[in-house]
N, C-alpha and C positions, 0 to 999 in steps of 0.2 A: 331573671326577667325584670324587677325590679331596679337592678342598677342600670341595665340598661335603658330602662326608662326615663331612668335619670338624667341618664347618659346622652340622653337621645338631643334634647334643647340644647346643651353646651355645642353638641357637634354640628349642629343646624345654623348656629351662630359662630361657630368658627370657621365655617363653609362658607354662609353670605359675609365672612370679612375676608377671605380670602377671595370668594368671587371679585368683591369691591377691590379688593388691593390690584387684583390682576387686572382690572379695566379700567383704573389708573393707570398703570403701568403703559399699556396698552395705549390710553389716550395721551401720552406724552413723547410715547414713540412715535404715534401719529400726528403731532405736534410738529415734531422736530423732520419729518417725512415731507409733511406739506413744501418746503424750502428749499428739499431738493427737486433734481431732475426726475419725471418719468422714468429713468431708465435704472434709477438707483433703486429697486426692485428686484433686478432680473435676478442678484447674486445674494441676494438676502432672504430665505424663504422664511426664515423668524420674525425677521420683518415683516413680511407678507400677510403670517396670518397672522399676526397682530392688528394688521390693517383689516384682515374680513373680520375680524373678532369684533371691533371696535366698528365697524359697519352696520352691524346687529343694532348695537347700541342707540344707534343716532338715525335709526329707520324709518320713515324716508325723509330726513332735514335736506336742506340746500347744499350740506357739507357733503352728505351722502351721496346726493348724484353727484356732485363736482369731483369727491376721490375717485369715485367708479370711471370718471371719465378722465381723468389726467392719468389713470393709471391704468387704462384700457383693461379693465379687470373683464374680461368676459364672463367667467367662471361666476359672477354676480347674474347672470342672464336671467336664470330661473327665477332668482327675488324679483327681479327688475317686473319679470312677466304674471308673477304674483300680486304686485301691485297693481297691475293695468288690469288686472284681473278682480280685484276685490276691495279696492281704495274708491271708497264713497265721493272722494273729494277729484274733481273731474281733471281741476288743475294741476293734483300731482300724478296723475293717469296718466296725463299726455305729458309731462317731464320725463316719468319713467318707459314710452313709447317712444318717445322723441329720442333716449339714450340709446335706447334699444337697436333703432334703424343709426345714428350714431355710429356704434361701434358693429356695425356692420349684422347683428343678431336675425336678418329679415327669412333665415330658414326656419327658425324658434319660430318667428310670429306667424307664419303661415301655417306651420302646423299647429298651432295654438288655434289657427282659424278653422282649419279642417277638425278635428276634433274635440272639439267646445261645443257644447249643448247652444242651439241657436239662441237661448237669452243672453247666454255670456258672448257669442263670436257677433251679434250685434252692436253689443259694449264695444269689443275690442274695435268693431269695425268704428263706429261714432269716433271713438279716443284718435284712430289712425286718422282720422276724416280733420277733427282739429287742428292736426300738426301743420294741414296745406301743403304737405310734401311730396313733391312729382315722385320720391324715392319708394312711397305706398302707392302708386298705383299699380304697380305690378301685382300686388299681393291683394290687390281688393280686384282688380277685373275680371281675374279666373271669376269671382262670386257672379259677377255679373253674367257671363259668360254661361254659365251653369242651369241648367234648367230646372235641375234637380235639387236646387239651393230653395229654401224657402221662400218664399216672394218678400215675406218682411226684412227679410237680410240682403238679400238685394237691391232691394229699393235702399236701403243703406248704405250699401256700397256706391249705388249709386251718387245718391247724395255726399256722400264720402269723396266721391274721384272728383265729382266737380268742382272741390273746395280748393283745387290747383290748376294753372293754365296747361299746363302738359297731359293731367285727368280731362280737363275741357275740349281738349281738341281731340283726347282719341276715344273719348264719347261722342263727340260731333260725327264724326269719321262712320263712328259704327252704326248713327241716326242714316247721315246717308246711303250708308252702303244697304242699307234696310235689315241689319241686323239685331236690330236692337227691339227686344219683347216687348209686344205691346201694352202689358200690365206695367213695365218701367218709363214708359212715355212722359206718364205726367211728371215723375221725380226729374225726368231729363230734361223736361221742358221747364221746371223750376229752377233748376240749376242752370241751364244754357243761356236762357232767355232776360237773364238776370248777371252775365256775364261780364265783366270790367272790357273787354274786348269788344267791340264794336262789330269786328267783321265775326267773332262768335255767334254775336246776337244777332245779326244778318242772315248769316246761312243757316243756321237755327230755325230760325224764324220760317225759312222753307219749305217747313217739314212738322213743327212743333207748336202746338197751341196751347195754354191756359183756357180748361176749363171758365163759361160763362156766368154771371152771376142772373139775379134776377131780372133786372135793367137788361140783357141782354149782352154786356161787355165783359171782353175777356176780363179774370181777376190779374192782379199785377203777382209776379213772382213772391214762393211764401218768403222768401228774402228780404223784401219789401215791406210784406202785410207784419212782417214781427216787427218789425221801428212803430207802427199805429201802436195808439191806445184808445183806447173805447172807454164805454161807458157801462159799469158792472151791474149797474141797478136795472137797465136798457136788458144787454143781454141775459140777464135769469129772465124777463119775462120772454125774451125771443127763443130762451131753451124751454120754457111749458108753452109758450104758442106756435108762434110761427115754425123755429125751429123744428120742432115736433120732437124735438129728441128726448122728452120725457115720455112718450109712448114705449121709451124701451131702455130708458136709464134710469135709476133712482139716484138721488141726492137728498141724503139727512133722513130717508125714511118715504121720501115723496116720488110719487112716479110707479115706473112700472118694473120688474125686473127681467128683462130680456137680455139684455146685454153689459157690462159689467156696469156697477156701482162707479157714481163718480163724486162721490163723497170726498176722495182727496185727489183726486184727477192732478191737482195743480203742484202737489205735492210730487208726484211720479212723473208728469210731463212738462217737458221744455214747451214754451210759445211755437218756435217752427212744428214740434212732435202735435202740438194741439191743431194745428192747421193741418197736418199732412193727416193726422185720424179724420179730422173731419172732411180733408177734400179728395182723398186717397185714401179709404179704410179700409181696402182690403190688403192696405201694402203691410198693416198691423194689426194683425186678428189675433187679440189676446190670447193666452192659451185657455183651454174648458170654451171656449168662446164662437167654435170653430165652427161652418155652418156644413149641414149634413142634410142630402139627398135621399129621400125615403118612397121608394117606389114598391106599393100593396098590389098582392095579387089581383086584385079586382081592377088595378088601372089607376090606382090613388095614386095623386104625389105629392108628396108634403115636403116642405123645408125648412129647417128649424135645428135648435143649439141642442146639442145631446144634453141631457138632465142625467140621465142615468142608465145604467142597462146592465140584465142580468138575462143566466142562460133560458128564460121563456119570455122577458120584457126586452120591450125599448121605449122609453120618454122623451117625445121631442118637444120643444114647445119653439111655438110660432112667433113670429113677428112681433102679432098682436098678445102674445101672453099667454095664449091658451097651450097646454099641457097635452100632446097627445101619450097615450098608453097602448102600444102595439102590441101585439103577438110577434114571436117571434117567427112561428108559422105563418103568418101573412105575408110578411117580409119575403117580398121577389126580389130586391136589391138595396144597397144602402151604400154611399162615397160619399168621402168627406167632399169639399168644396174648394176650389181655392181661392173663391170670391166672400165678404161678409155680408152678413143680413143685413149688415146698416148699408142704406141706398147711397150709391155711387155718385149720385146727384144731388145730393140735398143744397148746393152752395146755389144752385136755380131758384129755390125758396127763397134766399134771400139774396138782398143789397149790400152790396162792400162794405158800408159802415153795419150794418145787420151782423154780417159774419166777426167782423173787429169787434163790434160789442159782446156776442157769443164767447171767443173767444178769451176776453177782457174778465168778465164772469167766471170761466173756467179755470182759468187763473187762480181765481182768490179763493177757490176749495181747497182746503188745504187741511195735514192733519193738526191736529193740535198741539201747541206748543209740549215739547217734553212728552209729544205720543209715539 
């Protein structure tokens, strides 16, 4: 036991020098690879996996996509879809999406979509929404199309399809034909109405409105509202006054807790993501967040965020903060909701510049450096 303990270090280091020797080896085959043709692969399969070996290595550089793509490696599909899957960094999300539809991979990404927990086929759906490519709109309109699809992924897909003129026009199509849900109106009317095509925004326009502010005027597409910059000192006091939205937000410890903490809000949401919670919040009901239907034998009805529930309890708590504690015996019915407790119109409280300063505030929550 003993010599092998000994034994054990020397072999551990002459393992990682032969790892190293081999991905040298490896990177000079790939080296001398690059020069040739795509095709000088077909007959070399030492070759080959020296090149996925060496792919590992250099995960996900500039080099990485560009061999996977001169050398139509599909059998890379899976990493590819890994990283659009769980790469922080949004830019190489849609490199590795963008490769993906590429090399033609778009039965992968749809099943990726079908069966992804709706935080992650949201993701996916955003990243496909970036690339602007008529070639995703097949794979994201099923979503829309879907009843049975979550409303926050939809509304995604949404916003997704109209980020190209080919998604633009057979969203337009489905506004006219009257098939298009009416919880997705407003996402459609942000993206239509805001359209580089003129006769878009014409027939659009038909059919499709922006939400009012408090002046009474439509607001301009959240397209638009994300180029403003406000005024952040302006908006915290529009979020504890006017806003009202500290009746059901806390920030740093301040406010009320109904609806989640936005302590780093700015940290977790894009400018357009902060506009479409605040002017479309049920298209993004947090998860624990969700609002639930509470109907008591006696005729009560209450509605409020599940807190907790066990086989004799249920804790709802209301709008305003308050905590109900039910019987489970009273309980004549209970459904979750597909709308949120934050009110559908709060952009009526305020003025254009009112909302951009909200906004502008919301922003600079953010977590702390190195948190």
């Amino acid at each position: 036991m003993l010599l092998a303990l000994i034994a054990w270090p020397r072999w551990c280091a002459a393992q990682s020098e032969a790892d190293a020797s081999q991905r040298a080896k490896d990177a000079l085959i790939v080296r001398a690879l690059q020069r040739l043709p795509a095709s000088a692969l077909d007959s070399r399969p030492e070759t080959k996996a020296a090149l996925l070996r060496h792919l590992q290595t250099i995960r996900p550089s500039e080099n990485y996509f560009a061999l996977i793509e001169k050398f139509r490696l599909t059998e890379m599909s899976g990493d590819l879809l890994q990283i659009v899957a769980s790469q922080e960094d949004t830019q190489i999300a849609v490199k590795a999406a963008g490769l993906l539809i590429r090399l033609g991979q778009t039965d992968e990404m749809a099943k990726m979509l079908r069966e992804s927990e709706p935080a992650q086929a949201e993701r996916l759906v955003q990243v496909l929404g970036l690339l602007s490519d008529a070639r995703t709109v097949p794979l994201l309109f099923p979503l829309i199309e879907n009843a049975q699809v979550p409303r926050s992924l939809r509304t995604a897909a949404v916003l997704a399809v109209g980020r190209s003129g080919p998604g633009q026009q057979r969203l337009l199509e489905w506004v006219e034909q009257g098939k298009l849900a009416d919880e997705l109106r407003f996402a459609a009317a942000s993206v239509l109405l805001s359209s580089a095509d003129p006769n878009i925004r014409q027939r659009a326009g038909n059919h499709l409105t922006l939400p009012p502010s408090a002046g009474g005027r439509p607001l301009p597409p959240i397209s638009e509202l994300v180029g403003r910059r406000g005024d952040a000192v302006r908006g915290k006091a529009i979020f504890v006054g006017t806003g009202t939205c500290a009746k059901c937000h806390r920030v740093r410890g301040e406010g009320k807790e109904v609806g989640p903490d936005l302590s780093e809000i700015g940290s977790k949401l894009s400018r357009d993501a902060l506009y479409l919670a605040i002017l479309d919040p049920s298209a993004g009901i947090s998860f624990n967040y969700e609002t639930y239907l509470v109907r008591l034998e006696d005729g009560t009805v209450l509605s409020g965020i599940l807190v907790s529930q066990t086989d004799d309890w249920v804790e709802l708590k209301t709008a305003e903060a308050v905590v109900h504690r039910l019987p489970r015996g009273r309980i004549e019915a209970m459904a979750k909701q597909p709308v949120s407790l934050m009110p559908a119109d709060l952009q009526k409280l305020l003025e254009l510049d009112d909302l951009v300063d909200l906004v502008e505030y919301l922003t600079t929550l953010r977590r702390p450096e190195g948190g």
